[in-house]
Each structure stands twice: as structure tokens, then as C-alpha cells.
mmJSON file of the N, C-alpha and C atoms, coordinates in Angstrom:
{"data_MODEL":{"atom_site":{
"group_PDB":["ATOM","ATOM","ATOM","ATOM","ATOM","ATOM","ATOM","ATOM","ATOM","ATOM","ATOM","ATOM","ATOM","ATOM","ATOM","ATOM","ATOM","ATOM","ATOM","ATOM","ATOM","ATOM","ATOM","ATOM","ATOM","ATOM","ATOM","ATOM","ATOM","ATOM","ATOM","ATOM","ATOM","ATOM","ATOM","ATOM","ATOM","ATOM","ATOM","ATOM","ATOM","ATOM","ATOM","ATOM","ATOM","ATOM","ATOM","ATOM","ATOM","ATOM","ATOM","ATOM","ATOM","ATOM","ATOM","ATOM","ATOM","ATOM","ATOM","ATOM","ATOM","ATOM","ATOM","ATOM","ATOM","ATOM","ATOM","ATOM","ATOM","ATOM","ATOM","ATOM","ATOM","ATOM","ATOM","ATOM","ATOM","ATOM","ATOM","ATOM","ATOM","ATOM","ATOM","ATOM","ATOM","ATOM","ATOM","ATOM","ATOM","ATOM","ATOM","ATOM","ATOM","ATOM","ATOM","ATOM","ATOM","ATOM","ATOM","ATOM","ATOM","ATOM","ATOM","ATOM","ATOM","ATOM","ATOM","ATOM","ATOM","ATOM","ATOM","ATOM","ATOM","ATOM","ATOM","ATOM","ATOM","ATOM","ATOM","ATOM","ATOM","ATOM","ATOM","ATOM","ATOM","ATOM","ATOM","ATOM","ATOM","ATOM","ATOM","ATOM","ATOM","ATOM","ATOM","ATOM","ATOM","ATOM","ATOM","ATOM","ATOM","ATOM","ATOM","ATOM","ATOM","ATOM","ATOM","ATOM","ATOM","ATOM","ATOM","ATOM","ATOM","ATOM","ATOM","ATOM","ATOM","ATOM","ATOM","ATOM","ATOM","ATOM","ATOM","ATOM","ATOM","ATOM","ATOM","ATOM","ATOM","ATOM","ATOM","ATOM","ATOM","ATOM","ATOM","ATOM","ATOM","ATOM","ATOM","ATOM","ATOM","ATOM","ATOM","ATOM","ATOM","ATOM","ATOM","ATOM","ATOM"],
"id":[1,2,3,4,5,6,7,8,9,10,11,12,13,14,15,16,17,18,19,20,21,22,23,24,25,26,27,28,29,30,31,32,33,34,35,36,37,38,39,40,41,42,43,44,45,46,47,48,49,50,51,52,53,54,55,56,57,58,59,60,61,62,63,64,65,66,67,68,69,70,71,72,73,74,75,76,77,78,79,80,81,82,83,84,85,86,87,88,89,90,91,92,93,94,95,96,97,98,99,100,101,102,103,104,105,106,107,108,109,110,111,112,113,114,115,116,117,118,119,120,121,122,123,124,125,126,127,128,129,130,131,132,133,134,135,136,137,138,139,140,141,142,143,144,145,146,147,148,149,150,151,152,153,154,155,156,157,158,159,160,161,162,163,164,165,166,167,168,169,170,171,172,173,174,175,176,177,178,179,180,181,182,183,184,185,186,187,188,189],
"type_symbol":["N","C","C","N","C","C","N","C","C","N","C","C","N","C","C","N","C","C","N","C","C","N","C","C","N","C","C","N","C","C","N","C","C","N","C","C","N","C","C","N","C","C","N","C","C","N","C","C","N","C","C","N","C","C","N","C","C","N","C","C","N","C","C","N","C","C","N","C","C","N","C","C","N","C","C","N","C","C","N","C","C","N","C","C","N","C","C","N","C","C","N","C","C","N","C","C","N","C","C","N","C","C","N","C","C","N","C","C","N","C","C","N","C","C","N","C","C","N","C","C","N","C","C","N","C","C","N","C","C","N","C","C","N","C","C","N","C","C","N","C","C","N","C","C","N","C","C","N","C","C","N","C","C","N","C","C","N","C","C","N","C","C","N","C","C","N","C","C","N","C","C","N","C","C","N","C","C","N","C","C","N","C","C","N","C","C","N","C","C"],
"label_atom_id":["N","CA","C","N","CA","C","N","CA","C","N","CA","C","N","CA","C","N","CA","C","N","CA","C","N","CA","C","N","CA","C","N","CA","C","N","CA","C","N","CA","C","N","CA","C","N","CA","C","N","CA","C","N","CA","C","N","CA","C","N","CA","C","N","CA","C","N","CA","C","N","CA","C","N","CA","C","N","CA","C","N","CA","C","N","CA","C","N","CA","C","N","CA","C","N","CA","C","N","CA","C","N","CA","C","N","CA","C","N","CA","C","N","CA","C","N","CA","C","N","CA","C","N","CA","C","N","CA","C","N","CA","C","N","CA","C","N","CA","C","N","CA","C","N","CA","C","N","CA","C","N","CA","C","N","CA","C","N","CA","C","N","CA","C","N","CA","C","N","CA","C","N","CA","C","N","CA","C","N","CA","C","N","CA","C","N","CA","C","N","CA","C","N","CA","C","N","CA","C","N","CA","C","N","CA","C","N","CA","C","N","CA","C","N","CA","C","N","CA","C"],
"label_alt_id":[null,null,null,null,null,null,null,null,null,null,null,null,null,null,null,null,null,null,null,null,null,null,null,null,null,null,null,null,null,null,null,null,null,null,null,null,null,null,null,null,null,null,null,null,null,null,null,null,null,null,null,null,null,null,null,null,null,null,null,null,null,null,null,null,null,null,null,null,null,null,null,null,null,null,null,null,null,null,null,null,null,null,null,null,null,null,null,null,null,null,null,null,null,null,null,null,null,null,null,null,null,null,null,null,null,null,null,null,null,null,null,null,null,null,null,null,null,null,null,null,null,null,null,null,null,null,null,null,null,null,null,null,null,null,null,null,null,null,null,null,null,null,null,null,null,null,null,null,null,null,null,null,null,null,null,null,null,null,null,null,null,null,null,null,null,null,null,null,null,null,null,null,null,null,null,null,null,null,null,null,null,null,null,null,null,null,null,null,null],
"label_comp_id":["UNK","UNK","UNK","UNK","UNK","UNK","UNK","UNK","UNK","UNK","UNK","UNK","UNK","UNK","UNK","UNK","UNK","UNK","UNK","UNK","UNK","UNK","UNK","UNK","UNK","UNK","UNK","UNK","UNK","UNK","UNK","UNK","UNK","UNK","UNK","UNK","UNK","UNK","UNK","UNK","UNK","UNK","UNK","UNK","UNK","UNK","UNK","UNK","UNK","UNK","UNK","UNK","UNK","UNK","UNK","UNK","UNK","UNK","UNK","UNK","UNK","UNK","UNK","UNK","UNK","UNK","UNK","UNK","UNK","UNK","UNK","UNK","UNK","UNK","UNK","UNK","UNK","UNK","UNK","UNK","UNK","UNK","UNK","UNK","UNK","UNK","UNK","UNK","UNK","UNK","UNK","UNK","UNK","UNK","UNK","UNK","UNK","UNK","UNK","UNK","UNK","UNK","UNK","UNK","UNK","UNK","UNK","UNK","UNK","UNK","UNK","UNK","UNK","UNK","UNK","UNK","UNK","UNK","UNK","UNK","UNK","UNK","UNK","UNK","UNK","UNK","UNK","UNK","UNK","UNK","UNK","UNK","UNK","UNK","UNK","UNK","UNK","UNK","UNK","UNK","UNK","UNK","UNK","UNK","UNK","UNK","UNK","UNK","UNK","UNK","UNK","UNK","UNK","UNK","UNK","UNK","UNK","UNK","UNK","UNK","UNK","UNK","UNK","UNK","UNK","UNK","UNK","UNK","UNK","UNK","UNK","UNK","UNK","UNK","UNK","UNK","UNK","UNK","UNK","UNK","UNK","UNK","UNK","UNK","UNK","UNK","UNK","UNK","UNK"],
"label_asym_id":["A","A","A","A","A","A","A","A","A","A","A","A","A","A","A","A","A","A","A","A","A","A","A","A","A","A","A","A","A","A","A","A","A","A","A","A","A","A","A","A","A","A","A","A","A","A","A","A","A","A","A","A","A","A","A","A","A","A","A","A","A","A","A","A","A","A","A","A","A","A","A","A","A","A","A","A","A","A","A","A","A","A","A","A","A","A","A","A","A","A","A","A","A","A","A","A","A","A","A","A","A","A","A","A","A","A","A","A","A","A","A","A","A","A","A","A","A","A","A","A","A","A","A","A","A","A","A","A","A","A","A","A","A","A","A","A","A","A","A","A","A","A","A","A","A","A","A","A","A","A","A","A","A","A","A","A","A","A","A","A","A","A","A","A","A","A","A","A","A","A","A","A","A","A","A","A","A","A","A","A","A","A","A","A","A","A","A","A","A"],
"label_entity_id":["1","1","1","1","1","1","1","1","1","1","1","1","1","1","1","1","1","1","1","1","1","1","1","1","1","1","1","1","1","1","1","1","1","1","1","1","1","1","1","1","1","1","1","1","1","1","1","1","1","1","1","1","1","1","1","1","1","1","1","1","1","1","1","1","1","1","1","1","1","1","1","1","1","1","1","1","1","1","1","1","1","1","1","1","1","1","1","1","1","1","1","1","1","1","1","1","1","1","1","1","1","1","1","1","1","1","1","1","1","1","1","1","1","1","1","1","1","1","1","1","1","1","1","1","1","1","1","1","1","1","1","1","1","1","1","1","1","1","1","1","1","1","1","1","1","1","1","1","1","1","1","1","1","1","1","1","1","1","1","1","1","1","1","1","1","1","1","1","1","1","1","1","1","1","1","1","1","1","1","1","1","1","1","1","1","1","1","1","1"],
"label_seq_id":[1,1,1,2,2,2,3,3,3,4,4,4,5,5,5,6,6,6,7,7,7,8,8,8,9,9,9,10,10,10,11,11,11,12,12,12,13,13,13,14,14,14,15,15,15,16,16,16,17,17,17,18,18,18,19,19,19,20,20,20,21,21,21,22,22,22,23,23,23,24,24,24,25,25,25,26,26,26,27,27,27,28,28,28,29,29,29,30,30,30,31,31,31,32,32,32,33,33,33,34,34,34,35,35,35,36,36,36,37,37,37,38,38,38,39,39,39,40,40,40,41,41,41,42,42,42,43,43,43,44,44,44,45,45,45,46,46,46,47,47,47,48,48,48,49,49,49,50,50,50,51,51,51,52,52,52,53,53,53,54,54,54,55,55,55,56,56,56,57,57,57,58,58,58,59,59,59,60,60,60,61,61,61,62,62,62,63,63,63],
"pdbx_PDB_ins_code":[null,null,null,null,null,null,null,null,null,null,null,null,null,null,null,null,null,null,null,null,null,null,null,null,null,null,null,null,null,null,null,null,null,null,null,null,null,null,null,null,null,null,null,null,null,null,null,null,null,null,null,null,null,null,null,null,null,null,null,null,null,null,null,null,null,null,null,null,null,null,null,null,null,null,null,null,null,null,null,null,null,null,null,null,null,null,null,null,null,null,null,null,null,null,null,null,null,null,null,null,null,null,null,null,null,null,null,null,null,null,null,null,null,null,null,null,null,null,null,null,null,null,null,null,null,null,null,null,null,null,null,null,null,null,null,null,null,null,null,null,null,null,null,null,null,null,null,null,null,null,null,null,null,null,null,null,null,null,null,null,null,null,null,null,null,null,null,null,null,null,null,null,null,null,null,null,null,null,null,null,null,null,null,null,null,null,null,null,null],
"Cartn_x":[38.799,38.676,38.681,39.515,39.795,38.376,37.957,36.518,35.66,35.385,34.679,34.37,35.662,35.63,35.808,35.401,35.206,34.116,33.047,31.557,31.234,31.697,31.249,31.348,32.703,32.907,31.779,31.485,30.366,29.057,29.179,27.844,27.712,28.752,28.655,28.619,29.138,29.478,27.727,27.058,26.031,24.249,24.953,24.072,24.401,25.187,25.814,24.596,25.028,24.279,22.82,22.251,21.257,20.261,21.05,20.94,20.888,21.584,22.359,21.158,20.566,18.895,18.379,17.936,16.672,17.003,17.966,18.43,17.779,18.114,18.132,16.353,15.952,14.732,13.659,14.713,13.288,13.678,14.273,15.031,14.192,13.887,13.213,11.679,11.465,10.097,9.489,10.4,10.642,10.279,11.185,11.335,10.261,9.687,8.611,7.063,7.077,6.285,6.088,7.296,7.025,6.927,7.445,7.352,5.756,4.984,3.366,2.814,3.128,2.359,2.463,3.696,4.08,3.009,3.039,2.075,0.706,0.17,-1.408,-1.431,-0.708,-0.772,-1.068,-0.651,-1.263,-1.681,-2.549,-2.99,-4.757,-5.244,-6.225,-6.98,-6.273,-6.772,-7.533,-6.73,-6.908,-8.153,-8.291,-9.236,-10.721,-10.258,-11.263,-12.053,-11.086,-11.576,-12.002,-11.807,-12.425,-13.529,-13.545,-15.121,-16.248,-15.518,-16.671,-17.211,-16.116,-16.853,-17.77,-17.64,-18.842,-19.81,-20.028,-21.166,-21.856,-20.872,-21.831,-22.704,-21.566,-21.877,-23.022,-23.061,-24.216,-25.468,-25.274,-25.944,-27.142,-26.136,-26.064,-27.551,-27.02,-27.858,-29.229,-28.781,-30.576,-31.661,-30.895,-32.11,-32.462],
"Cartn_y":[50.492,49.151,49.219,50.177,49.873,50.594,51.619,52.675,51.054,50.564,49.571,48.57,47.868,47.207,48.156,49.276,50.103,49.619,50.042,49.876,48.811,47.762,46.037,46.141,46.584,45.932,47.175,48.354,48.887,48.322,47.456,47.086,45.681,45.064,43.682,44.308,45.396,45.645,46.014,46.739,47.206,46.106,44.83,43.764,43.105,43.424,42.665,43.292,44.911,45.569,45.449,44.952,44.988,43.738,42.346,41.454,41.215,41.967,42.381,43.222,43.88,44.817,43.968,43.267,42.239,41.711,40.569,39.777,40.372,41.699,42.528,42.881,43.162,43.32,42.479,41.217,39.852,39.601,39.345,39.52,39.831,41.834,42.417,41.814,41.808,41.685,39.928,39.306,37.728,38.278,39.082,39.262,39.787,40.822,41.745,40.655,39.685,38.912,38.101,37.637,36.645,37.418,38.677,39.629,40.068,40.263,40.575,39.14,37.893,37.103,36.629,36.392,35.833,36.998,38.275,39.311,39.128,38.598,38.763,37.271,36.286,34.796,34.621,35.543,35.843,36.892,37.846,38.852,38.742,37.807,37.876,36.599,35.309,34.885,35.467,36.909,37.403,38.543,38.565,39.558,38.822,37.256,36.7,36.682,35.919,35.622,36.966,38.361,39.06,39.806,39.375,39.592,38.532,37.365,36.172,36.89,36.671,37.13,38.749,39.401,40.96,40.203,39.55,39.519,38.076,36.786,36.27,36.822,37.626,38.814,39.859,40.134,40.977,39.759,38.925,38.266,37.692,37.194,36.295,37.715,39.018,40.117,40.584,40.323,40.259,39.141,38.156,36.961,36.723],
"Cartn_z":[-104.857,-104.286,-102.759,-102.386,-100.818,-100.174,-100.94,-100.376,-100.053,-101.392,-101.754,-100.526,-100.158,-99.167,-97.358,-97.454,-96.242,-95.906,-97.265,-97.422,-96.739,-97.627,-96.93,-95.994,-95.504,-93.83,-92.549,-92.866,-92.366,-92.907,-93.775,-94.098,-92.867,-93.296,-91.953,-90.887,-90.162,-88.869,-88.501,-89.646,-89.549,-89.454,-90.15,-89.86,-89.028,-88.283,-86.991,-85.929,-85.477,-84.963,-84.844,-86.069,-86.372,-85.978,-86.253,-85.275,-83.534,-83.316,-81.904,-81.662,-82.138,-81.798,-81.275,-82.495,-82.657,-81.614,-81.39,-80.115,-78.809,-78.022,-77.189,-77.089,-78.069,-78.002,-78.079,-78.51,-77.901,-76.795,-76.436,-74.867,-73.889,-74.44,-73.376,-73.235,-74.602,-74.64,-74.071,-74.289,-73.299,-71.905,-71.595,-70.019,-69.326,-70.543,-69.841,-69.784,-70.782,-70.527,-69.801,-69.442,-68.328,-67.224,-66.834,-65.528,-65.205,-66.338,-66.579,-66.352,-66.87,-66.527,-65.099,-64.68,-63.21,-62.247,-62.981,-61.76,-61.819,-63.087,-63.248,-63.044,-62.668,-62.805,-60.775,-60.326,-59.028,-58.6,-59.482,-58.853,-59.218,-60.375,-61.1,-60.168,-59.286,-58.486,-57.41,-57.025,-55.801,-56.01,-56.832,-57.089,-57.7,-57.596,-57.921,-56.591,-55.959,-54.016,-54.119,-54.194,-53.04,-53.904,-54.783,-55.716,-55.212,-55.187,-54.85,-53.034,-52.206,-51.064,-51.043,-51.732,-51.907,-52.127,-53.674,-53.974,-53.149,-52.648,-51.728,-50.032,-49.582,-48.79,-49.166,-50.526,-50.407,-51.257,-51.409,-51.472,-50.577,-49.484,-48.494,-47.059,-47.451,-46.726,-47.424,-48.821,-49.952,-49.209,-48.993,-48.647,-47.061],
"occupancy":[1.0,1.0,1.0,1.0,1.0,1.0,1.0,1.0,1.0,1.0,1.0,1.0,1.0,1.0,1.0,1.0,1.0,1.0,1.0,1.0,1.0,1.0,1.0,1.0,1.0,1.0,1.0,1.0,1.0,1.0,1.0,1.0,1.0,1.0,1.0,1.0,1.0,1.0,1.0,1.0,1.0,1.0,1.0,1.0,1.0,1.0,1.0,1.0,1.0,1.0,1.0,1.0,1.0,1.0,1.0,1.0,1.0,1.0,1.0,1.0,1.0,1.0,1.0,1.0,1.0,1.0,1.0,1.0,1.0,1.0,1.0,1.0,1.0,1.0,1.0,1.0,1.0,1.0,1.0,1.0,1.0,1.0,1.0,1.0,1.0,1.0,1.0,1.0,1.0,1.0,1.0,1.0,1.0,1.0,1.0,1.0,1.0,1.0,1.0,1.0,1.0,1.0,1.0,1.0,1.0,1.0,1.0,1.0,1.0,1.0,1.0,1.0,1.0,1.0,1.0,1.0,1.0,1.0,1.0,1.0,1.0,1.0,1.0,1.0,1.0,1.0,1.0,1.0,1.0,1.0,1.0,1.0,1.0,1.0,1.0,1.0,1.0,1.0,1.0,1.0,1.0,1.0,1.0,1.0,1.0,1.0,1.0,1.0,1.0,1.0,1.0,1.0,1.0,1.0,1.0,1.0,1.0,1.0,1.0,1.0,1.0,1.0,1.0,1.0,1.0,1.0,1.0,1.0,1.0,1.0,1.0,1.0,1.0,1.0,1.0,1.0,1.0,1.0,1.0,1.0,1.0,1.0,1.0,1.0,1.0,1.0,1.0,1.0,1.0],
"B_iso_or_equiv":[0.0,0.0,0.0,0.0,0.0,0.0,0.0,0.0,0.0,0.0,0.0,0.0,0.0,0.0,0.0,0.0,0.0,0.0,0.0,0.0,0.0,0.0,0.0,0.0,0.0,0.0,0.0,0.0,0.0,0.0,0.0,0.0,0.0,0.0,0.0,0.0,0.0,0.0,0.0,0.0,0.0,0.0,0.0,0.0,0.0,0.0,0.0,0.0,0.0,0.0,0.0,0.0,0.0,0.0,0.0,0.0,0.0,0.0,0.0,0.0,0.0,0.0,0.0,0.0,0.0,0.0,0.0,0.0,0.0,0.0,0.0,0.0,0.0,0.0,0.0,0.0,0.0,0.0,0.0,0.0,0.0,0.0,0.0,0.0,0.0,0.0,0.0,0.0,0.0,0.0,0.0,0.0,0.0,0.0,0.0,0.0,0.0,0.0,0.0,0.0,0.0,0.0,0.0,0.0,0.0,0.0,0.0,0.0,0.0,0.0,0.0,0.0,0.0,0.0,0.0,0.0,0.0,0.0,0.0,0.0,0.0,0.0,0.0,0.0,0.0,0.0,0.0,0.0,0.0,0.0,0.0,0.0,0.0,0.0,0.0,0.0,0.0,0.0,0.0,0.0,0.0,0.0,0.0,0.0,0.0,0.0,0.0,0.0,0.0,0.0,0.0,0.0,0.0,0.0,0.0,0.0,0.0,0.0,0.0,0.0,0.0,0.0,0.0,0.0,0.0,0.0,0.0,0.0,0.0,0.0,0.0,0.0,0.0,0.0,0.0,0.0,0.0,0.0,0.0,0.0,0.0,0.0,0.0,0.0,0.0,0.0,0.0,0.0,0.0],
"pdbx_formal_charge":[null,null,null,null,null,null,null,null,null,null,null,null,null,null,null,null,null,null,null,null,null,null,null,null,null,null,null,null,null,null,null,null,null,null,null,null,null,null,null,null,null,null,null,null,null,null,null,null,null,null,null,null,null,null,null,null,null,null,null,null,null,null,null,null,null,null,null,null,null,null,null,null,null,null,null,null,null,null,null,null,null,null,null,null,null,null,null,null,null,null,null,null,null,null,null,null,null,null,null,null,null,null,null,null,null,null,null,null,null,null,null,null,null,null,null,null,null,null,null,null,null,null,null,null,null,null,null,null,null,null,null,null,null,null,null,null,null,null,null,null,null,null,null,null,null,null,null,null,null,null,null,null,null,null,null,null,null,null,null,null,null,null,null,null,null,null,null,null,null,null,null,null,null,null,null,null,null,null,null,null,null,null,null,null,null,null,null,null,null],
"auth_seq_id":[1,1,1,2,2,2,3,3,3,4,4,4,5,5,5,6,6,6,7,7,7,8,8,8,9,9,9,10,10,10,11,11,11,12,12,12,13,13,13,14,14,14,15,15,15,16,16,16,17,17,17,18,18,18,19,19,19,20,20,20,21,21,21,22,22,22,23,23,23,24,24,24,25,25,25,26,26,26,27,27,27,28,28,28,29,29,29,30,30,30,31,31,31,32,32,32,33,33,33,34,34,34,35,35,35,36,36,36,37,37,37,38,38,38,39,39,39,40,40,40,41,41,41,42,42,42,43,43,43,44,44,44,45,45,45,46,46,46,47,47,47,48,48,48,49,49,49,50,50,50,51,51,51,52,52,52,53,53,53,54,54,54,55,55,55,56,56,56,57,57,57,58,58,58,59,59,59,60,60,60,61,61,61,62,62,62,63,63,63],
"auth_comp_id":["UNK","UNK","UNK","UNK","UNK","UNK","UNK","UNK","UNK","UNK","UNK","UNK","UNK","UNK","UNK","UNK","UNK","UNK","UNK","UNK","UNK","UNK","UNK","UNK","UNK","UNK","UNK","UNK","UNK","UNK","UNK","UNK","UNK","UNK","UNK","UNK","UNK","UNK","UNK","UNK","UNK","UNK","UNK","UNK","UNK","UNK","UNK","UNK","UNK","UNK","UNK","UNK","UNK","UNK","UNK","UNK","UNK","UNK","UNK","UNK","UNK","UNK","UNK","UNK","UNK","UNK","UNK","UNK","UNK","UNK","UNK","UNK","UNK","UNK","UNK","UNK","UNK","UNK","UNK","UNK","UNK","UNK","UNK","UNK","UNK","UNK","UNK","UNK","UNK","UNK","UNK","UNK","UNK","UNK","UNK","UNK","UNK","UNK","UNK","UNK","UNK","UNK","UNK","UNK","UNK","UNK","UNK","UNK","UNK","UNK","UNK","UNK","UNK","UNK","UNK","UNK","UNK","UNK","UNK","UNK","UNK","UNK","UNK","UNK","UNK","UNK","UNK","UNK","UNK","UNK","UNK","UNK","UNK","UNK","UNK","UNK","UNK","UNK","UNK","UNK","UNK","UNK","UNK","UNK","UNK","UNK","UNK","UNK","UNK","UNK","UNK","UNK","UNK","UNK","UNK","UNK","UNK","UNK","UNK","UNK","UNK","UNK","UNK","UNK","UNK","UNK","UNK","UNK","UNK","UNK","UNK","UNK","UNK","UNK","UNK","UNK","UNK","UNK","UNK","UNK","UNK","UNK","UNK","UNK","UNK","UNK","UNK","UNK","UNK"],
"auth_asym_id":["A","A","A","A","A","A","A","A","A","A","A","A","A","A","A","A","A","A","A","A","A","A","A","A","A","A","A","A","A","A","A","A","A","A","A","A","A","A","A","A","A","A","A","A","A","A","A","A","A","A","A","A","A","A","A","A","A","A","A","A","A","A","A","A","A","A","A","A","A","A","A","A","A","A","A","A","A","A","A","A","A","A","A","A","A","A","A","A","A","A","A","A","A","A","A","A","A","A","A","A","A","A","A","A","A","A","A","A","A","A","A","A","A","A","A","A","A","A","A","A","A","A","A","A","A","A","A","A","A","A","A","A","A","A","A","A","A","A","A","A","A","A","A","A","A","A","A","A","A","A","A","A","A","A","A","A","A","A","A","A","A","A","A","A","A","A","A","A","A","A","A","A","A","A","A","A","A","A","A","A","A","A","A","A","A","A","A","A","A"],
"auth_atom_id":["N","CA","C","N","CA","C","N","CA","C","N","CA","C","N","CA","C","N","CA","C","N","CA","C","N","CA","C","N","CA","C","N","CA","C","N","CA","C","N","CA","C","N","CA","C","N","CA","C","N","CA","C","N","CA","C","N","CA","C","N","CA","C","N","CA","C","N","CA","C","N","CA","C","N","CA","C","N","CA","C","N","CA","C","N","CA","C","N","CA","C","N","CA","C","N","CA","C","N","CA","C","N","CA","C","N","CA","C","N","CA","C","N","CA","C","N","CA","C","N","CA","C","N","CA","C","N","CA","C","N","CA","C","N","CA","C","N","CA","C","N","CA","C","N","CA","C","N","CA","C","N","CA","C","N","CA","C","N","CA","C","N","CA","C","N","CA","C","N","CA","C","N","CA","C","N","CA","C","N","CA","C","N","CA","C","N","CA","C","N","CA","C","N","CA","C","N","CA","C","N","CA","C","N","CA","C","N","CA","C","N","CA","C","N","CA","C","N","CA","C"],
"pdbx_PDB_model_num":[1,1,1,1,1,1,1,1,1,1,1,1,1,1,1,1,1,1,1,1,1,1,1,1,1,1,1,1,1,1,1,1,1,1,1,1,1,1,1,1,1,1,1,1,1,1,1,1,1,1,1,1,1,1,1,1,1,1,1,1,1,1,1,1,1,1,1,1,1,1,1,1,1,1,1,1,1,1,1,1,1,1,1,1,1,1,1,1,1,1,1,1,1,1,1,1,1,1,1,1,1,1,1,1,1,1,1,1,1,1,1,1,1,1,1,1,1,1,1,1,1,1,1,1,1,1,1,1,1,1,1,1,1,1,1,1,1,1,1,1,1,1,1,1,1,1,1,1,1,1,1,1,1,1,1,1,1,1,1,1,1,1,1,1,1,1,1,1,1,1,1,1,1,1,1,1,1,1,1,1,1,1,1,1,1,1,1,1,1]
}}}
């Protein structure tokens, strides 16, 4: 009986942990997303501007 209830209580301690993952790892993956979007949420503007000025620039020297 007493083995018995060892088991359980490593079995809870062990879905505890296991929760406590999951938690931690949406977490990161929360964090890392918003850290990737906040960078491409101003970096994909900037690379718009300096695409538009090449090709009106080499545009602008075709004609």
C-alpha cells in the first residue's frame, strides 16, 4: 500500500512537472513571437523604402 501511494504521489509530482513544461514553453514560444514580429513589424517597412527608391532610381535613369 505504502509503495502504491509512492507511485501516485510521483505520478502527481510528475504531471505537475509536466504542466509546468508546457506552461514554460508557451511562454517561450509567446515571447519569441512577439520578439520576431516587433523586428520584422519594422524591418520589412524598411526594406520596402529602400527597394522602392533602387528601382525608381533606376528607373527614373532608363527614361
Amino acid at each position: 500500500m505504502i509503495q502504491k501511494y509512492g507511485a501516485v504521489k510521483k505520478l502527481r509530482e510528475k504531471k505537475g512537472q509536466t504542466a509546468m513544461e508546457y506552461i514554460l514553453t508557451a511562454g517561450f514560444l509567446f515571447g519569441a513571437f512577439v520578439a520576431f514580429y516587433s523586428l520584422y513589424s519594422n524591418l520589412v517597412p524598411q526594406q520596402f523604402d529602400k527597394a522602392a527608391k533602387v528601382i525608381l532610381s533606376v528607373y527614373d535613369t532608363g527614361n
